[in-house]
C-alpha positions in Angstrom: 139.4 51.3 142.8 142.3 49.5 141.0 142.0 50.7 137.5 143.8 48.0 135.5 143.6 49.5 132.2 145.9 51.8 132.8 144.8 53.9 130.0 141.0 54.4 131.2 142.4 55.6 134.9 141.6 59.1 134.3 137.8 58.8 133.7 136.4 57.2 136.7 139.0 57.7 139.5 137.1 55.9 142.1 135.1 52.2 142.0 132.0 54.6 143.1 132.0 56.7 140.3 132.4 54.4 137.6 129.6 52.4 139.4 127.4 55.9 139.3 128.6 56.4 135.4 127.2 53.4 134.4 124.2 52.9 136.3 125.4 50.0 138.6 125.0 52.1 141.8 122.0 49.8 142.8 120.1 50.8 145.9 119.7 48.2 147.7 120.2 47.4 151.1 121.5 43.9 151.7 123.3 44.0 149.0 127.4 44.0 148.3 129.5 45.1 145.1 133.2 43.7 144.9 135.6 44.8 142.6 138.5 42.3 142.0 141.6 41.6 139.3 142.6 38.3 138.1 144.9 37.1 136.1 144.9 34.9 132.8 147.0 34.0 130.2 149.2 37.3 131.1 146.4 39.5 131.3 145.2 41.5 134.4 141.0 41.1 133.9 138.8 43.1 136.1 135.7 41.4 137.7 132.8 42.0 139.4 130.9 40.5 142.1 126.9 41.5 142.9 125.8 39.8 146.3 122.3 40.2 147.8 122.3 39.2 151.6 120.3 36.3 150.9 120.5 34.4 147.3 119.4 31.0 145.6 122.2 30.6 143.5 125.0 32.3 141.5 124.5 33.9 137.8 128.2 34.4 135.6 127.4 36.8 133.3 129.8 37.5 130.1 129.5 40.4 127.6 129.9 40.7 123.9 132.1 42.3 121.5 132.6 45.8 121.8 130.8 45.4 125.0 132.0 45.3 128.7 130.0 44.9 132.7 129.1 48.8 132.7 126.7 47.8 130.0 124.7 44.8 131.8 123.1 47.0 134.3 119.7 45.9 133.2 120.5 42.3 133.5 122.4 42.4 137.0 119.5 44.6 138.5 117.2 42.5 137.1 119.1 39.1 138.2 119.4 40.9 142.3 115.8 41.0 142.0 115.4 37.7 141.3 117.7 36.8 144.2 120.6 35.9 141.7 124.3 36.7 143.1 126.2 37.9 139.9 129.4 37.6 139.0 130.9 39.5 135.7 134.0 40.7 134.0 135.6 42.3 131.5 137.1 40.8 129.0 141.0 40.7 127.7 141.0 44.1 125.5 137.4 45.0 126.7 136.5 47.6 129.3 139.2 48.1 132.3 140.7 45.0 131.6 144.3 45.0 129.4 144.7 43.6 126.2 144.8 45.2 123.2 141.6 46.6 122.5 139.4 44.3 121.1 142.3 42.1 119.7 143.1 38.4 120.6 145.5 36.1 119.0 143.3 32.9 119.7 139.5 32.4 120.5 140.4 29.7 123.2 142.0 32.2 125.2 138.4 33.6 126.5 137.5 30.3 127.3 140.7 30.5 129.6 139.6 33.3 131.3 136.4 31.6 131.9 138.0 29.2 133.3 140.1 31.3 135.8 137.4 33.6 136.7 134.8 30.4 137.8 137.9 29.7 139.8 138.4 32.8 141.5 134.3 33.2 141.9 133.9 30.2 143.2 135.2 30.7 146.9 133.7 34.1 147.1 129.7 33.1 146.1 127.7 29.7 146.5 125.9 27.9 144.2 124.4 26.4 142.1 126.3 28.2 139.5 124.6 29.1 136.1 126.2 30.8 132.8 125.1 33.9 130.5 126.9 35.0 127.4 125.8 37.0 125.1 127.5 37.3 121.6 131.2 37.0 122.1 130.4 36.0 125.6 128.7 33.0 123.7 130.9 32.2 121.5 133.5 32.2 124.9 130.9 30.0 126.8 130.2 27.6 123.4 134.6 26.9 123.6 134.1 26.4 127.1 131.6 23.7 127.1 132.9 21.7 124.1 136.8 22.2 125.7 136.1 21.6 129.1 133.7 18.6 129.9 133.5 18.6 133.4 132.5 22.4 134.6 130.3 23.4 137.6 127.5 25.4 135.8 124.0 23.9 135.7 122.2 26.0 133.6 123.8 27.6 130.5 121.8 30.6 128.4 123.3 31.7 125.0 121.9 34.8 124.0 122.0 35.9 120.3 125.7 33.3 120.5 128.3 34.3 117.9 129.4 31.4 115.7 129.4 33.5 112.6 128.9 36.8 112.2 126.2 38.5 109.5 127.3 38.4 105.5 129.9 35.6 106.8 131.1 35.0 102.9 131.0 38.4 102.0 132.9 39.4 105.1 135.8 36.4 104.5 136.3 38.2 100.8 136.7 41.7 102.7 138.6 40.7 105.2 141.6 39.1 102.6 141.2 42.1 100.3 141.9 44.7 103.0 144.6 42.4 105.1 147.7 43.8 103.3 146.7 47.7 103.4 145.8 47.9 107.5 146.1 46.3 111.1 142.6 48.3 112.7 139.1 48.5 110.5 137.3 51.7 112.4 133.8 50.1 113.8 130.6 50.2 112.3 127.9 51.3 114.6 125.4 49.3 114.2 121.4 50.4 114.8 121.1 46.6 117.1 118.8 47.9 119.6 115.7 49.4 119.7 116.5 51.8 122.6 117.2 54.6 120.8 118.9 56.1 124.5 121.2 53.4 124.9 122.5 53.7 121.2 123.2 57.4 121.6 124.8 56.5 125.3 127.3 53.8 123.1 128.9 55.8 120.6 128.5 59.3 122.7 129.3 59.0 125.9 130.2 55.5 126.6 134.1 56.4 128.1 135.1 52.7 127.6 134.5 52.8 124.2 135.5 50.5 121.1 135.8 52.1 117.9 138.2 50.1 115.8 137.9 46.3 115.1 141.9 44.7 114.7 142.2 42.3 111.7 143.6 39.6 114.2 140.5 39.6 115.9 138.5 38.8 112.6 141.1 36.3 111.8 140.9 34.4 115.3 137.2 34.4 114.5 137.5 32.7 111.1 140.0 30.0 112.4 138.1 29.4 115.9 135.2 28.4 113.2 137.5 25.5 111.2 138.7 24.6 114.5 135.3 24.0 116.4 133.8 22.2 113.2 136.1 19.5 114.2 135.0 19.2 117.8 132.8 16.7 119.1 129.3 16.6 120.4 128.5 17.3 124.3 125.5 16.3 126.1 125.0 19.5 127.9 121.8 21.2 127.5 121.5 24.6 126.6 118.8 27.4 126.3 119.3 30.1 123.3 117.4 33.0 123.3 117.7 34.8 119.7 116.5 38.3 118.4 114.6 37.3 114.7 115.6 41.2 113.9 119.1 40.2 114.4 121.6 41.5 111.9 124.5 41.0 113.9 125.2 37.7 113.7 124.1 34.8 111.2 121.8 33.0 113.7 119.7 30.6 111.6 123.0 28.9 110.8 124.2 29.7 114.3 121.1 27.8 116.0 121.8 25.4 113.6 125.5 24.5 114.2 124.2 24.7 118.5 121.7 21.9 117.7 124.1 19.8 116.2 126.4 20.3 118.6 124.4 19.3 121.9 122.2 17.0 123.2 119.3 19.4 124.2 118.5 22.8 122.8 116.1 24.9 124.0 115.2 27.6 121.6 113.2 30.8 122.2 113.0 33.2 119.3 112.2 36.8 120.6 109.9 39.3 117.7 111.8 42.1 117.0 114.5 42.1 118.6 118.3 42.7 117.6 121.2 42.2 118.5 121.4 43.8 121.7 119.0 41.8 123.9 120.0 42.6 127.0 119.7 46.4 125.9 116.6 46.4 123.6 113.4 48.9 124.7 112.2 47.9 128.0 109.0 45.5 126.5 111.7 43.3 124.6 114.0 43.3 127.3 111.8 42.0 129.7 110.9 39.0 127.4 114.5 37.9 127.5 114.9 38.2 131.3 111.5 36.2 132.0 113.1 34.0 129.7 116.1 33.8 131.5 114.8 33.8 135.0 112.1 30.8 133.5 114.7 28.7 132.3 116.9 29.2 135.6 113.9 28.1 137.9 112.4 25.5 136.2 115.4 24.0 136.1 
């Protein structure tokens, strides 16, 4: 394994056992993991490929804040099974890819990665292409699509899509009161899942671990929203799937910014469920994956 974060070397030591660690050993026989770097925007990002011997199409997958590929495991299993290739990474300051952690000077720079890793995937798996993000991974695939107009992805699923986060005024007066006194906020852990296992697993053994949010992250995030107020419509269609237990994000004006910003939305509000959809106890979860997996073949 080529560990690019530098830092995290020490705790895997091998692609197999960071595979094992988080549960992405899948057993399956015609099937291929491929561990790659690219580069973007001066950042070395580490990607992942999932290939079943025979597949229909290709699935990018992209994580949210905090978050990172060890922590899709039910989604890529589930996406194999439904004879998707995957294709995943980490990104800049998340996981092993470098960066500062968590930090970014500029929203549009995830939509850059975006951009280099569909370039990178594309020669390696076939389409039709389709696009997950979930969270920050929406918020990266919403920049995308209203900064790039011509891209290769059919179908495009926002899950639980950040726009704004949760207490979003509240948060603004925080956020100037505390600037002058501090670089790093230490992370709240936040009870956004119901899977009570995969809650202890994040804040006790996950190794690749967040647990400080840098104020020029939360400042990126407040001037990537005046920015994309000012950008214009796209025609794209675009399926959201949204926890109504979600206290994460402020999705009621989130789904409502989405609709105004493209010409079809398809909206599916999930009972119960938080933030963490593609972690939630296994009865929600599987309502978001047939969700996804509907939505990918009907289309």
């Amino acid at each position: 394994m080529v560990c690019v974060n530098f830092d995290m070397c020490g705790y895997f030591g091998s692609a197999p056992n960071y595979l094992k660690y988080y549960g992405l050993d899948f057993e399956y026989e015609s099937f291929e993991h491929n561990f790659f770097t690219f580069q973007s925007d001066g950042q070395v990002l580490a990607g992942h490929t999932f290939k079943p011997k025979e597949y229909k199409g290709t699935v990018v997958v992209l994580h949210g804040f905090f978050g990172h590929c060890g922590l899709l495991k039910h989604l890529i299993k589930y996406l194999i099974e439904q004879s998707y290739a995957v294709a995943c990474y980490d990104m800049q300051g998340h996981g092993l890819s470098t960066g500062e952690l968590a930090g970014i000077e500029d929203f549009s720079r995830y939509s850059y990665a975006l951009r280099d890793f569909v370039n990178v995937v594309q020669p390696q798996l076939k389409g039709p292409y389709h696009l997950i993000g979930h969270s920050l991974g929406g918020a990266a695939v919403l920049d995308y699509l209203l900064t790039y107009k011509d891209n290769v992805f059919e179908n495009i699923v926002l899950a639980a899509p950040l726009v704004r986060c949760s207490l979003w005024k509240l948060s603004r007066i925080g956020f100037r009161l505390y600037r002058p006194f501090g670089k790093r906020v230490p992370r709240v852990f936040r009870n956004n899942s119901s899977d009570r296992e995969f809650l202890k697993f994040v804040r006790k053994k996950d190794k690749l671990c967040v647990r400080a949010v840098p104020l020029k992250w939360i400042e990126a995030l407040y001037e990537w929203n005046d920015r994309i107020v000012g950008c214009g419509l796209c025609d794209r269609t675009v399926k959201v799937i949204q926890g109504t237990d979600d206290t994460t994000v402020a999705w009621r004006f989130n789904i409502k910014f989405i609709r105004e910003r493209f010409g079809n939305v398809d909206i599916s509000l999930i009972e119960n469920a938080r933030h963490e959809l593609f972690n939630e106890s296994a009865g929600i979860r599987m309502q978001v994956f047939s969700q996804i997996s509907g939505y990918l073949d009907e289309k």
